[in-house]
C-alpha positions as CSV (number, residue, x, y, z in Angstrom):
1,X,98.7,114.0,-24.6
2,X,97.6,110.5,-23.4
3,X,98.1,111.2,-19.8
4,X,95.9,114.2,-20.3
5,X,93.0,112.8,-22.2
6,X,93.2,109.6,-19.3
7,X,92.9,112.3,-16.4
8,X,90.4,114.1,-18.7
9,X,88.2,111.2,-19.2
10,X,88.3,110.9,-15.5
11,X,87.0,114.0,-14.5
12,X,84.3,113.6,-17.4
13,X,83.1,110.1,-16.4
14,X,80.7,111.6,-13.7
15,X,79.3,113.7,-16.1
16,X,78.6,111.4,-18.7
17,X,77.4,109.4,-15.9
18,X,74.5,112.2,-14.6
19,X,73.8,112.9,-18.3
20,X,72.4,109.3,-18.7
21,X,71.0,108.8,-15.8
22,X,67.3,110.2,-17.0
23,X,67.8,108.1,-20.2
24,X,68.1,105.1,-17.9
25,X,65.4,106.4,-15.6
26,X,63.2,106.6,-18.2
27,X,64.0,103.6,-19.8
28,X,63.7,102.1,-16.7
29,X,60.1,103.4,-16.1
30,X,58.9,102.2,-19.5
31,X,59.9,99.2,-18.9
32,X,58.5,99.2,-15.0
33,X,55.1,100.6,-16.8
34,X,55.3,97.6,-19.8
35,X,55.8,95.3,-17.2
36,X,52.7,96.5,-15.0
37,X,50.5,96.4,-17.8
38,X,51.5,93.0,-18.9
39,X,50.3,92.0,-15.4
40,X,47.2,94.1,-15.5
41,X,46.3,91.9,-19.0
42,X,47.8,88.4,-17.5
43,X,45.6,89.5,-14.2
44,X,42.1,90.5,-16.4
45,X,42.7,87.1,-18.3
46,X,43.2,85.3,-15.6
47,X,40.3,86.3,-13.7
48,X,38.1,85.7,-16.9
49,X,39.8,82.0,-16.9
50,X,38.7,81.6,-13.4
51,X,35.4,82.8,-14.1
52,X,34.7,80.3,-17.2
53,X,36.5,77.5,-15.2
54,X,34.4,78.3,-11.8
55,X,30.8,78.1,-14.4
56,X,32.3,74.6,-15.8
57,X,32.7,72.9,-12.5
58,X,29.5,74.2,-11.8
59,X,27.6,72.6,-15.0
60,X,29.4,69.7,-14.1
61,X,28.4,69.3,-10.6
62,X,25.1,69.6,-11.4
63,X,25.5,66.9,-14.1
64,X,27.0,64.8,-11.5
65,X,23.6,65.3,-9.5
66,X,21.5,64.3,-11.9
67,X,23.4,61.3,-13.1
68,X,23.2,60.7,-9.2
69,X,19.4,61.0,-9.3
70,X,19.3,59.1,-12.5
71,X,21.0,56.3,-11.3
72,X,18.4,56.4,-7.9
73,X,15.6,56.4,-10.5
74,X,16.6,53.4,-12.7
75,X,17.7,51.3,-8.9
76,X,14.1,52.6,-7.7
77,X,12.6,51.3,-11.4
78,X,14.4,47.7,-10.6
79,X,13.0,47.2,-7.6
80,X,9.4,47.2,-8.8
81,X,7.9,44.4,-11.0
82,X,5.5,47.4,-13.0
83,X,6.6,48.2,-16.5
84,X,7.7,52.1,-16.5
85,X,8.8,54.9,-18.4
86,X,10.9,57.9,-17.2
87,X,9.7,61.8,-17.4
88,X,10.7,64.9,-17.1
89,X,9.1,67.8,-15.6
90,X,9.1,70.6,-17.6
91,X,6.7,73.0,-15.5
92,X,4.9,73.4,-12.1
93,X,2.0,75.3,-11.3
94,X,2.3,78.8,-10.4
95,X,-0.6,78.8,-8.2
96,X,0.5,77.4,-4.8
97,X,-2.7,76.5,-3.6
98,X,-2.7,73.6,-6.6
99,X,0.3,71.4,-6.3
100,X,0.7,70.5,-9.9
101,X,3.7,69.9,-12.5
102,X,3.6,69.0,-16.0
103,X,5.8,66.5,-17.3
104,X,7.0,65.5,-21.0
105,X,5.1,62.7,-21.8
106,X,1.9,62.1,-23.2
107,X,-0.6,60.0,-25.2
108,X,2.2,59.4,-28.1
109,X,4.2,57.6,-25.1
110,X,0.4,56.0,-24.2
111,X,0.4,58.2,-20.4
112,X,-3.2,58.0,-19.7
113,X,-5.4,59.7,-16.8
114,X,-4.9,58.6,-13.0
115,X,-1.9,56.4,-14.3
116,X,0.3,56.6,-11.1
117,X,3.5,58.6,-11.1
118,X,6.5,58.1,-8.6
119,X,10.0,59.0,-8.3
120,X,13.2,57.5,-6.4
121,X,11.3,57.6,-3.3
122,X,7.7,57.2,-3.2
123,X,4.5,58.3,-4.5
124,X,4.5,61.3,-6.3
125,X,1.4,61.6,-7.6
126,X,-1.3,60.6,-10.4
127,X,-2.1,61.8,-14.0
128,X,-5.4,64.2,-14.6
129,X,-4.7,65.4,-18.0
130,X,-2.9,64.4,-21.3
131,X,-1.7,66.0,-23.8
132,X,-0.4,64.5,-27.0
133,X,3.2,65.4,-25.8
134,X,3.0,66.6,-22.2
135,X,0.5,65.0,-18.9
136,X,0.0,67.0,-15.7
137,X,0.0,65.7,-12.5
138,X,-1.7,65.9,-9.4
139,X,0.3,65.2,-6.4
140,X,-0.5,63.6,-3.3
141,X,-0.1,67.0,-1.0
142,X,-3.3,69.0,-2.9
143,X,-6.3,69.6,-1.1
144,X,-7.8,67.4,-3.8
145,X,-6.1,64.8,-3.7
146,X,-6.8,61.3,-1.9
147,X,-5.5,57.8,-1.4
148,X,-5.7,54.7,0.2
149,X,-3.2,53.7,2.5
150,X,-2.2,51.4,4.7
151,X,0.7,51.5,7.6
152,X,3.1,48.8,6.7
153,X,3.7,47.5,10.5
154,X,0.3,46.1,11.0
155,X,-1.6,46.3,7.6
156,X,-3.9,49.3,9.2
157,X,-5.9,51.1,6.5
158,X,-6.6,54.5,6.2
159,X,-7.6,57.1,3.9
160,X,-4.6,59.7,2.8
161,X,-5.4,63.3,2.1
162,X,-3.2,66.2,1.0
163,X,-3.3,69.3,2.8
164,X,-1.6,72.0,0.6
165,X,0.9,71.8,2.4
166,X,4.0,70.8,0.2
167,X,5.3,68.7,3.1
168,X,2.3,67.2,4.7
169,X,-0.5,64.8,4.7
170,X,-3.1,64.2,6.9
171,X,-5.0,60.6,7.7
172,X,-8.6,60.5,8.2
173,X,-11.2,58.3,10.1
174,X,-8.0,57.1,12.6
175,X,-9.8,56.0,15.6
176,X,-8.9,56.8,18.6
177,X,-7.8,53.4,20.2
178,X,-5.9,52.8,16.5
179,X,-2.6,50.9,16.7
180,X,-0.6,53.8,14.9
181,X,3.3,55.1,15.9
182,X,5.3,57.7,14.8
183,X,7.6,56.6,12.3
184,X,5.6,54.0,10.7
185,X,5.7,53.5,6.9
186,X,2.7,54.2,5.5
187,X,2.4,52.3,1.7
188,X,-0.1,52.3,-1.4
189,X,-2.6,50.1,-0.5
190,X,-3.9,49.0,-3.9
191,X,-7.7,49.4,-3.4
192,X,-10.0,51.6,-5.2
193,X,-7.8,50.2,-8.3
194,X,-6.0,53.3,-8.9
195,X,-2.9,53.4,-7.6
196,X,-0.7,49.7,-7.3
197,X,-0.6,48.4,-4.0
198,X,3.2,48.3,-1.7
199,X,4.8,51.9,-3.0
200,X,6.0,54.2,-0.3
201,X,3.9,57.0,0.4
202,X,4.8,59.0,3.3
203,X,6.0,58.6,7.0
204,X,3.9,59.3,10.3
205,X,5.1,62.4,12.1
206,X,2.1,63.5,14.4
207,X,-0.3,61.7,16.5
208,X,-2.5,63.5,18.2
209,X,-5.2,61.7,20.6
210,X,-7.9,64.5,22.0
211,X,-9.8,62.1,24.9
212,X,-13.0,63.9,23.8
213,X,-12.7,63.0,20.4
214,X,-13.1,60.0,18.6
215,X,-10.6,60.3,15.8
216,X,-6.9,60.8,16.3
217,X,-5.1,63.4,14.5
218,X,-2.7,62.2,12.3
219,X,-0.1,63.5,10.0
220,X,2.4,62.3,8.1
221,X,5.6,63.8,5.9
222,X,5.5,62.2,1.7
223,X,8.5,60.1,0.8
224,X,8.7,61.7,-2.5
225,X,10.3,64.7,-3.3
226,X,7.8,66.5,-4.3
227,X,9.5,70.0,-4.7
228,X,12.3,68.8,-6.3
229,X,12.4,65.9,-8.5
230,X,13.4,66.7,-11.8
231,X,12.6,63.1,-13.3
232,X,9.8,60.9,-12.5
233,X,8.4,57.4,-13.1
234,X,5.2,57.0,-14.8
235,X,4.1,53.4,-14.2
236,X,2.2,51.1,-16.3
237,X,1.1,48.5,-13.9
238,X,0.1,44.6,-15.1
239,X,-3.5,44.9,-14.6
240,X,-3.8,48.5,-16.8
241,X,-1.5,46.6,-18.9
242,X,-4.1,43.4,-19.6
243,X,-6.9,46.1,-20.0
């Protein structure tokens, strides 16, 4: 009977064959479907990955920028012989007619009213209030606000007055026949006792000469940032110091 069970199990191989082939079809499919959702997870976890990763880098590029404008800061400190203490601004004024922040030191740090206040750049401003912890400042752009300048090319002096403008100051009393470019440097001139004499306080932009009248129109842009520095300088000069 072995011949006949060989030829048998010949015809019967396609049979067996088609009976299996759902099993492996479906086998097949559960493993396709495992395999799909397997992705699906590695894909969702992934993403989430890329999402934490993407909020790291940027945390850490915006330390980097601040240890950048640190490190401007404490060269900008260096270069001026005035004892003085770094801040940090913890508020601004909502109101944008009054160009204000508020920074974290006060009386406990010995910040006292119209003691000057500067950043990497320039000028930023002077004290009008302190608190035991915080100070707020008034900077050079308010309506309000006023200094004595003088251009750093030829020693001109001139009175500097803020115009609301975040951007903008404007000088006043220029003459008409006044020795005054754009681009010139205008710097703290140190009278009226407030404010130390040499620190950068903003560059000429505008000079406008009406023939009919006897004042020029001048304008200039602040060195400082005023709408974005995060950490200032609140400077104790020598002669504040002696007092």
């Amino acid at each position: 009977m072995a011949p006949v069970r060989t030829q048998l199990s010949l015809v019967a191989a396609p049979f067996y064959w088609v009976v299996d082939v759902p099993s492996k079809m479906l086998s097949e499919f559960s493993d396709m479907l495992s395999t799909r959702r397997e992705l699906m997870d590695d894909n969702e976890r992934l993403r989430a990955e890329s999402l934490i990763l993407n909020a790291k880098l940027q945390k850490y590029i915006e330390l980097r920028a601040e240890n950048v404008r640190l490190r401007e800061l404490m060269n900008s400190a260096e270069r001026i012989n005035d004892t003085v203490v770094v801040a940090e601004v913890v508020a601004v004024a909502s109101d944008p007619n009054r160009h204000q922040l508020v920074v974290d030191k006060g009386s406990r740090d010995g910040a006292f009213v119209g003691q000057p206040v500067i950043d990497a750049t320039g000028l930023l401003g002077q004290i009008i209030e302190v608190g035991l912890l915080q100070s707020r400042v008034l900077l050079i752009t308010d309506s309000a606000h006023a200094l004595p300048v003088r251009v750093s090319r030829n020693g001109l002096r001139a009175i500097a007055e803020g115009t609301g403008l975040i951007d903008e100051l404007t000088l006043t009393h220029v003459a008409a026949t006044t020795d005054i470019q754009i681009g010139d440097l205008l710097v703290s001139s140190g009278l009226g006792g407030r404010f130390p004499g040499g620190y950068p306080v903003g560059e000429v932009t505008d000079v406008s000469i009406d023939p009919g009248q006897p004042f020029a129109e001048v304008r200039a842009r602040p060195m400082a940032q005023l709408d974005r520095s995060r950490n200032v300088l609140l400077v104790f000069s020598e002669q504040k110091s002696e007092e």
